[in-house]
N, C-alpha and C positions, 0 to 999 in steps of 0.2 A: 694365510688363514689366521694365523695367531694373532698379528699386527691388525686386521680385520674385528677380531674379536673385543679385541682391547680396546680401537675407534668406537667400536658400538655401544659396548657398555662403561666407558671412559677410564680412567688412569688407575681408576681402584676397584677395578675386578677380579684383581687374583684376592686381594683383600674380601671382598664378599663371596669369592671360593670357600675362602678358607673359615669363614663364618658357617657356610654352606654345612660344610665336610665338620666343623665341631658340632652343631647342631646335632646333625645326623648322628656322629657317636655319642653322643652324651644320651641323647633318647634311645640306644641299643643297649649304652650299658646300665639306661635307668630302671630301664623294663625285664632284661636281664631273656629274653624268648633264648636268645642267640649265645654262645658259651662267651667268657668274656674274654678269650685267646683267640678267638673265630673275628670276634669284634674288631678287636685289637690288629690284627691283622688285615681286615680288609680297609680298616680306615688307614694306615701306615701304604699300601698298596695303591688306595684312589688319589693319598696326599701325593703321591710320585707318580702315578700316571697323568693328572690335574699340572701338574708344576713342571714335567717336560712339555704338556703340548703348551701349556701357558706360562714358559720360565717368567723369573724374577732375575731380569741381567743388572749388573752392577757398572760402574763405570769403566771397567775392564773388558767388559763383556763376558764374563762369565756367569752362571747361571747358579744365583745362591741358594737355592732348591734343589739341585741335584740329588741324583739318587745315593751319591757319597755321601754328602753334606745329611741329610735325614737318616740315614743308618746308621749316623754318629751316636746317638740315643744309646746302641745296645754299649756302646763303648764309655758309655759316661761313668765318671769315677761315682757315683752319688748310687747308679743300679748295682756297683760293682759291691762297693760299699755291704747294701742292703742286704744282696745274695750271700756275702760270707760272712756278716754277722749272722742270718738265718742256721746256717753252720756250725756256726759257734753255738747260738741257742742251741741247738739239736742235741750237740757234745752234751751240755751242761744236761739236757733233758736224760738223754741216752745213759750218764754216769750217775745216775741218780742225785747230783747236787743239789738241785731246787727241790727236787722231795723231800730230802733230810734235812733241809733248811726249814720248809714246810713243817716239818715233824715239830722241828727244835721250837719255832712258836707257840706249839698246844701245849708244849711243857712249861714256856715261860708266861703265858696267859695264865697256868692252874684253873684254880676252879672259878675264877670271874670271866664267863664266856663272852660276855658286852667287851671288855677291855681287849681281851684274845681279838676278838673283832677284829678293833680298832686297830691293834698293832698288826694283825696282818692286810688289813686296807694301806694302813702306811708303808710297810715292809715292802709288800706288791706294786708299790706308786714307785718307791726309790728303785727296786729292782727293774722295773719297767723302764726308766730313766737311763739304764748302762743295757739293757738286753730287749729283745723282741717282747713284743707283747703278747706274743700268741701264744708260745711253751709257757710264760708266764702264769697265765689265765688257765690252762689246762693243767698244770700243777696243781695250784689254788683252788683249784671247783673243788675235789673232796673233801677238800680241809673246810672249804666254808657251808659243805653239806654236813660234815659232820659236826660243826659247832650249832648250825639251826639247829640239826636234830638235838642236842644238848640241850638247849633252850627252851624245844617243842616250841620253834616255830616254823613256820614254810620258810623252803628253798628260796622261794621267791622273791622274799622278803633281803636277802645277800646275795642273788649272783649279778643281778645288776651294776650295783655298788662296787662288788667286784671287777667288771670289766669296765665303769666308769673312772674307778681308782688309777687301774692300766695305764687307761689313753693319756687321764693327766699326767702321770709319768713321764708320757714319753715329750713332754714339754720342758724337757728342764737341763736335757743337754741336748749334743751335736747329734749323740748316734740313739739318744733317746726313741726316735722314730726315724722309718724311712722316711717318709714327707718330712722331717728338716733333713734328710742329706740332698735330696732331691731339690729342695730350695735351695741350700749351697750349691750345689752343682750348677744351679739354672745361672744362678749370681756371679758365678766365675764366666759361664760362656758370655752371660752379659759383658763382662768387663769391669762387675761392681767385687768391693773389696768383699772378701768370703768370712763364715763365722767360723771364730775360732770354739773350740771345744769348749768355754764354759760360758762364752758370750753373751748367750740369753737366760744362764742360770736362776738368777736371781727374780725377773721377771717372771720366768718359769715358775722358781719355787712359788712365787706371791700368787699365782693365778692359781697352781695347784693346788696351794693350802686354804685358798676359798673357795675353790670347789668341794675339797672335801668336807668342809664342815658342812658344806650341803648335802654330799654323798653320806654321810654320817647320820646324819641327825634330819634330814628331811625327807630324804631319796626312798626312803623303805617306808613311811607313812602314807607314800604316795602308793606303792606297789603294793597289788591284792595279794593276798594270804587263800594259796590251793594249797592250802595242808590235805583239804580234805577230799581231796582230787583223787581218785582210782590211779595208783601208781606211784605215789608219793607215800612209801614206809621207808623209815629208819631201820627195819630188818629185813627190805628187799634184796635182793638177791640170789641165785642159786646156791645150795650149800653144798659141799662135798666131804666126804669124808678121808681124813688123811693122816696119816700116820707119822710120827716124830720121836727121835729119840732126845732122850736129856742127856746131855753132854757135860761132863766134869767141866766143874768149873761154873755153870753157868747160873743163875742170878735165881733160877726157879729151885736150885738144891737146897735141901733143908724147908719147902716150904708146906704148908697148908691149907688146905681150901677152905674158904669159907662160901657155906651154903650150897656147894657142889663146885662153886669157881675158884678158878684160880687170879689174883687182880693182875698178876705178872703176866696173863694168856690173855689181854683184852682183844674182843672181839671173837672169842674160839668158845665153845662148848665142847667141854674135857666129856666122851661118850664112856671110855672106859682107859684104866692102866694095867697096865701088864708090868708086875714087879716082880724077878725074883722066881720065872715062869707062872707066878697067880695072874687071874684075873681080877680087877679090883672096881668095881661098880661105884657110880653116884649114892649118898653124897661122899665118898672115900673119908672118910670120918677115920680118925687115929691113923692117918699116915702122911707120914711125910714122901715128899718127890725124893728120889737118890739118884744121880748118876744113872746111866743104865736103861731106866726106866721108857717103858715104851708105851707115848700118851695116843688113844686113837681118840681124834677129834674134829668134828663138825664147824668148818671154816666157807668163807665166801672165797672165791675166785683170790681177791683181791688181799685178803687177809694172808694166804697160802704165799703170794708173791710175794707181798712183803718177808717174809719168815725167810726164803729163798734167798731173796736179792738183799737183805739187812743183815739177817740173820740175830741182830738185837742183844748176841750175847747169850742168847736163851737154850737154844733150843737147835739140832741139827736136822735135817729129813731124814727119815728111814729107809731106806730101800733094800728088798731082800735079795734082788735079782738086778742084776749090774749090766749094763748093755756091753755085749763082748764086740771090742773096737776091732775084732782077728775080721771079723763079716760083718763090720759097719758097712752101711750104703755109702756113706760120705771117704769108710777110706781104700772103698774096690773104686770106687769113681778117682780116687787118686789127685781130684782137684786142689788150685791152691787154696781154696775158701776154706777146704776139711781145716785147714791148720789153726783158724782162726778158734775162739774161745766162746763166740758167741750162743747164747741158747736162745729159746724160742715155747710160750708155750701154747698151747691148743690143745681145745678137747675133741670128743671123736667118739661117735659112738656105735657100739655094737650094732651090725643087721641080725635081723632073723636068721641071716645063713652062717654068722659068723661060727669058727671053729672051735673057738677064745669061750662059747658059750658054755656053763656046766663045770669050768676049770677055774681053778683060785690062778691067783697072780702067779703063786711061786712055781708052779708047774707046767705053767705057759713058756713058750720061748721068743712071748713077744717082745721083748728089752732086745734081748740075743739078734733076734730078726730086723730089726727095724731102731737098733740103736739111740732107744726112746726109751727114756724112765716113765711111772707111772707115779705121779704125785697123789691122783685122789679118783677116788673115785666115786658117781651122783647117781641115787637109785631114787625116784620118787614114791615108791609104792609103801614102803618102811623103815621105821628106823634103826641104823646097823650099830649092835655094839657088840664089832668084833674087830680084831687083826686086820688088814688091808689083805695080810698075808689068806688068811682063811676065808674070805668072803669069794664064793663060789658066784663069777660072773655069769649074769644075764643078758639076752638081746633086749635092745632099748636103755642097756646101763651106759653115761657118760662118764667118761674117762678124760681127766685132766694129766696130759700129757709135757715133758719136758725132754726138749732136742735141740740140736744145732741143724739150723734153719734148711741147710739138702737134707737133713732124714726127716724134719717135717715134713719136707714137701715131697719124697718119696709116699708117704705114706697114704697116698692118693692112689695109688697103686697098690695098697694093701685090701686086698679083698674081706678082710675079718673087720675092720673097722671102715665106716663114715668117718673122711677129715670134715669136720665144722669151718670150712675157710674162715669165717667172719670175724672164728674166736682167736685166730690170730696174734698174738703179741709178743715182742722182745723184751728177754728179762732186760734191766737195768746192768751196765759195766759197771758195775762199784768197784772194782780194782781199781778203777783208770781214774776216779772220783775226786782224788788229791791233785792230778797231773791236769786233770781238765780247769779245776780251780785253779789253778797255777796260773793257765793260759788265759783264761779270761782274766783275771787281777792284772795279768802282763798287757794284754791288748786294751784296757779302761786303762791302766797306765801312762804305756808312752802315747797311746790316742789323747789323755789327758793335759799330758805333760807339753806336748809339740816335739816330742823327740823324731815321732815319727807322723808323716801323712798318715789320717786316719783310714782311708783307703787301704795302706800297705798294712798298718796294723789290725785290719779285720783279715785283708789274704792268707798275713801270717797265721792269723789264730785258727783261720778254717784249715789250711795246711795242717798244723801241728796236731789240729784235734785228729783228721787222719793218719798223723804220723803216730802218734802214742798209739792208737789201734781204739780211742772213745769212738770213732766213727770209721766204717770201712766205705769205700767210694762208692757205691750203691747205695748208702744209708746217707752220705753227704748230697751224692744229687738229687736223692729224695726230698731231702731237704728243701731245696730251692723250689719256689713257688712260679710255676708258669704263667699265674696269673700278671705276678708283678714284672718279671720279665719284658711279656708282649706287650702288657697297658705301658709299660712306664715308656719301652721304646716307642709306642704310639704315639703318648703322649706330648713328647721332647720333640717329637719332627712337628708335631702340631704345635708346640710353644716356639718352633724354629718359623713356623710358616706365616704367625701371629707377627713375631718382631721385623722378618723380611721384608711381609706385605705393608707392613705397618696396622697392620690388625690392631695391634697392641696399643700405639701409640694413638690411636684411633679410639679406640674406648676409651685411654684413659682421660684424653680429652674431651669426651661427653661425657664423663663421669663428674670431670673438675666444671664442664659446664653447667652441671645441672644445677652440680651446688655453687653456682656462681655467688662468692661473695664471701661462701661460707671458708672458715681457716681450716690448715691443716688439720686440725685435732677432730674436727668433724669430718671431713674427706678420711681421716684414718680410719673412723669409727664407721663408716657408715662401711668401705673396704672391706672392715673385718667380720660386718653383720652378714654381708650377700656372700662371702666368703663360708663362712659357720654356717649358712641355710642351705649350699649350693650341696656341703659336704656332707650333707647325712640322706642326699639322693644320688650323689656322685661318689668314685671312689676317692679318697682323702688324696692317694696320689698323682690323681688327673688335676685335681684344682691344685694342688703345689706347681705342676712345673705351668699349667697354664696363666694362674694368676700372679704369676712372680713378676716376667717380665712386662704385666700390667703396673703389677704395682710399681716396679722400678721407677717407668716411666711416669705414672701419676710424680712419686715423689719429685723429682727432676723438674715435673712440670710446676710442683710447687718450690721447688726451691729447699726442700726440705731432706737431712740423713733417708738416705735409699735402706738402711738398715732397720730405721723405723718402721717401713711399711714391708719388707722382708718377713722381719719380724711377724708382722700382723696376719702373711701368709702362714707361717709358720704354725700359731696359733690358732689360727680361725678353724686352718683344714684340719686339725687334730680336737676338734669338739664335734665329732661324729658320736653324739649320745643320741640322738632325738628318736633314730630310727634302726631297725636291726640288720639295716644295710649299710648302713655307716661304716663299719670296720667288722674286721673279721672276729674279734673277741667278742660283739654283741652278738653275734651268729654260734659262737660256742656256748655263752650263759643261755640263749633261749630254750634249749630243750632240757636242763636241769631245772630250769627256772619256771620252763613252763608259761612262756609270757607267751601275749599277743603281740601284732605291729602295732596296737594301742597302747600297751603297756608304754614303752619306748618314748609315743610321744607324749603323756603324761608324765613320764620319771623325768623324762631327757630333757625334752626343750626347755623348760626352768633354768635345767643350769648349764644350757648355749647363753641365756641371756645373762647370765649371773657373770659368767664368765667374759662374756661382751661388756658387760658396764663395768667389773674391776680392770677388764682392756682398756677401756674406752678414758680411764680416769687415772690409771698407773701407767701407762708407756709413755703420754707423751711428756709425762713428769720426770720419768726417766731420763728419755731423752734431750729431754731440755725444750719443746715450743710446746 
């Protein structure tokens, strides 16, 4: 039957399968109906039910489609790569490094917020360049929400900028992006020589510092200004009230308020202090902070965490009632997790039936019960200035909660409180904070140096970040993204099925046909333009391993460095600006930023092309034709 099939529709029809079967997924993952794991897996499933009834034998007779030979993808050093730097990102996320790195910019901007910008557009591009782009960009979104609001301009007008800064980034080394490990990877099974870790640096940097001057200075002229959009304040938020003691030592003793603030409590509204057993009202006028002193004060979620997870020197939590560890839930369960350090916080709020109704904090035994501190707590109906300790709770009052992550999730089962799943979150390991730096400076090290395959040095680094205790094995495989898993393995048996059939070599021979006549520098150029349009409807990582081993062959065909047109894969697919589908970081600015899929292709596509014509005029200069 096979031999039959093949007669009929002549020598090159697994090659028009295999056109068949890309077609088909590329329209699944443009449209996106279908999840893109579901995708990913039935095109990986039809390429191997397609390739045994209609193998590709070689002169041995063996069948170079097998369903061995296509399951090699999940095994390729370039996904392995990707998954444990993801890892690593998480660490750095998880230990608070990039936020305090974040921090330390608004302090070296001062009061020229344009420069602040600028230097964290830059910071964000090189950090992008050695780490994922993704924890990057969601670090970054507050800091560049709160520099607009400084300015009083819209968000809108910076998150874009933002996650275009990223992608350039990740053009300037090996592990800058998954799509250049993935183009090495493809390079090596070709049989072409592989990049080493700073290879395309330099080209890198030239591409990325003319993007940005576009990202800078033209990017945000293009993008509309919803300041005035319903939802967009600068003192949006939930507030809650919470209590903190002043700790010897710390930077707010001895000071005074001016106008009711404190400058050293940015972002907090001081409601009232308790000095000395007095109560001491706005605007506290003739007193100084001491030691001791007990500030109750009106914070956002976010504000609260930080004080927690920083600490800043300032200022300790209060708490009057201590969760007794004798009838913790986490240590009758006896589990090994109980031992871990991790907290968690969530709020959670009073029913009508609750028991907790009517009773202040300190006469509840719900710390004791449920081994949960009570950080703050959010009344909408007025304003409290009083003691955390003395405020007589009511049903419908939220409670901002602090616990190690089984007594949060016991408290599902507490019938005096609603858990809020949504509000969910892990404080930051700041402990672990120096050790996780360590590891990443270690792993951009010998990754940089060639001491080590960079492979081994990402495995290392996701290891160790689990070994110090920055990440516990449920927080690492969370990490890992199943998207890029399935697609990438899809992808790779489809770049196998391409070079087998001669797919590959097939295209690229009508490509060099069409431009018959025309030199290398133009067959590069044009490569890199259908490349950079294909990638802001496809995912970046499909057109890596698909268009590599086109490009190869193109090159070969002209006689020309396989590196140069490698290269131009590597590039192309990481100018996913144009559209909010492009990459996953245009997907995280959209809803701070508030953009349309217009927005995108007015900021974007400009500077696809900007970035196409200092390609088009810099590589092959580079390289020499």
């Amino acid at each position: 039957m096979t031999e039959l099939a093949i007669d009929l529709f002549g020598a090159n029809f697994q090659m028009w399968l295999t056109y068949i079967i890309i077609l088909a997924a590329l329209i699944a993952y443009a449209i996106e109906d279908i999840p893109v794991e579901l995708t990913s897996l039935v095109t990986l499933g039809l390429v191997m039910v397609v390739f045994h009834v209609f193998p590709v034998i070689d002169e041995g007779g063996t069948n170079l489609l097998s369903p061995h030979n296509l399951l090699l993808g999940f095994a390729n050093t370039g996904l392995i790569t990707v998954l444990a730097l993801l890892v690593v990102g998480q660490g750095m996320v998880r230990t608070g490094v990039l936020e305090r790195g974040a921090q330390l910019l608004l302090r070296l901007g001062g009061k020229n917020t344009w420069i602040t910008i600028l230097l964290t557009l830059i910071v964000g591009m090189l950090i992008s360049s050695m780490l994922n782009n993704i924890p990057v960009v969601v670090i970054f979104i507050p800091i560049m929400q709160a520099l607009a609001a400084r300015i009083n301009k819209s968000a809108s007008k910076v998150m874009m900028p933002l996650s275009a800064a990223a992608v350039l980034g990740g053009m300037i080394t090996l592990i800058g992006s998954g799509t250049n490990l993935l183009v090495n990877s493809a390079l090596i099974q070709l049989g072409e020589v592989p990049f080493k870790f700073f290879d395309f640096t330099l080209p890198g940097l030239v591409l990325a510092s003319i993007g940005l001057v576009y990202v800078v200075f033209v990017m945000p002229r293009l993008l509309p200004d919803r300041s005035g959009e319903e939802g967009e304040n600068k003192h949006s938020g939930k507030h809650f009230i919470a209590q903190l003691t002043v700790a010897p030592g710390a930077k707010l003793v001895g000071k005074e308020s001016m106008g009711g603030f404190f400058i050293d409590l940015p972002n907090m509204t001081v409601r009232m202090i308790q000095s000395h057993g007095q109560a001491i009202l706005p605007p506290f006028e003739d007193h100084k902070i001491q030691p001791g002193d007990i500030l109750v004060v009106a914070a956002t979620r976010k504000t609260i965490t930080e004080v927690l997870t920083q600490n800043k020197g300032l200022l300790e939590p209060h708490h009057s009632e201590q969760p007794d560890k004798a009838v913790s839930q986490t240590e009758e369960e006896g589990d090994e997790e109980a031992k871990s350090p991790d907290q968690m916080l969530v709020e959670v709020m009073l029913p009508p039936t609750s028991q907790l109704s009517g009773q202040t904090l300190q006469n509840t035994s719900f710390a004791a019960k449920s081994g949960c501190k009570v950080i703050g707590i959010q009344r909408r109906s007025r304003m409290i200035r009083a003691r955390m300790d003395d405020i007589r709770l009511q049903s419908g009052d939220v409670l901002l909660v602090q616990g190690h992550p089984s007594d949060i999730h016991s408290l599902r089962s507490n019938r005096d409180v609603i858990l809020l799943e949504w509000s969910k979150e892990e404080l930051p390991a700041i402990h672990h904070a120096r050790r996780a730096l360590a590891i990443f400076v270690g792993v951009v090290f010998m990754a940089g140096s060639g001491l080590l395959p960079t492979v081994t040095c990402a495995l290392i680094g996701a290891t160790a970040m689990v070994a110090i205790g920055a990440l516990n094995v449920r927080q690492a495989v969370r990490a890992v993204d199943s998207k890029i898993v399935t697609m990438v393995g899809a992808a790779l048996a489809l770049g196998s099925a391409m070079q087998a059939t001669g797919a590959a070599t097939y295209l690229a021979h009508g490509v060099v046909d069409m431009l018959d006549g025309a030199g290398p520098r133009t067959v590069l150029s044009a490569l890199f333009l259908l490349i950079a349009l294909l990638t802001n409807v496809l995912s970046t990582q499909t057109c890596a391993v698909l268009f590599t081993p086109i490009a190869v062959s193109m090159a070969n065909e002209l006689g020309v460095d396989p590196r140069a047109f490698a290269v131009a894969v590597v590039f192309a697919a990481n100018c996913a600006f144009a559209t909010p589908i492009g990459y996953q970081t245009n997907l995280l600015v959209m809803a701070p930023g508030r953009y349309s899929f217009k927005d995108f292709i007015i900021a974007g596509t400009p500077l696809v092309f900007i970035i196409w014509i200092a390609f088009s005029l810099f590589i092959p200069f580079f390289y020499g034709f």
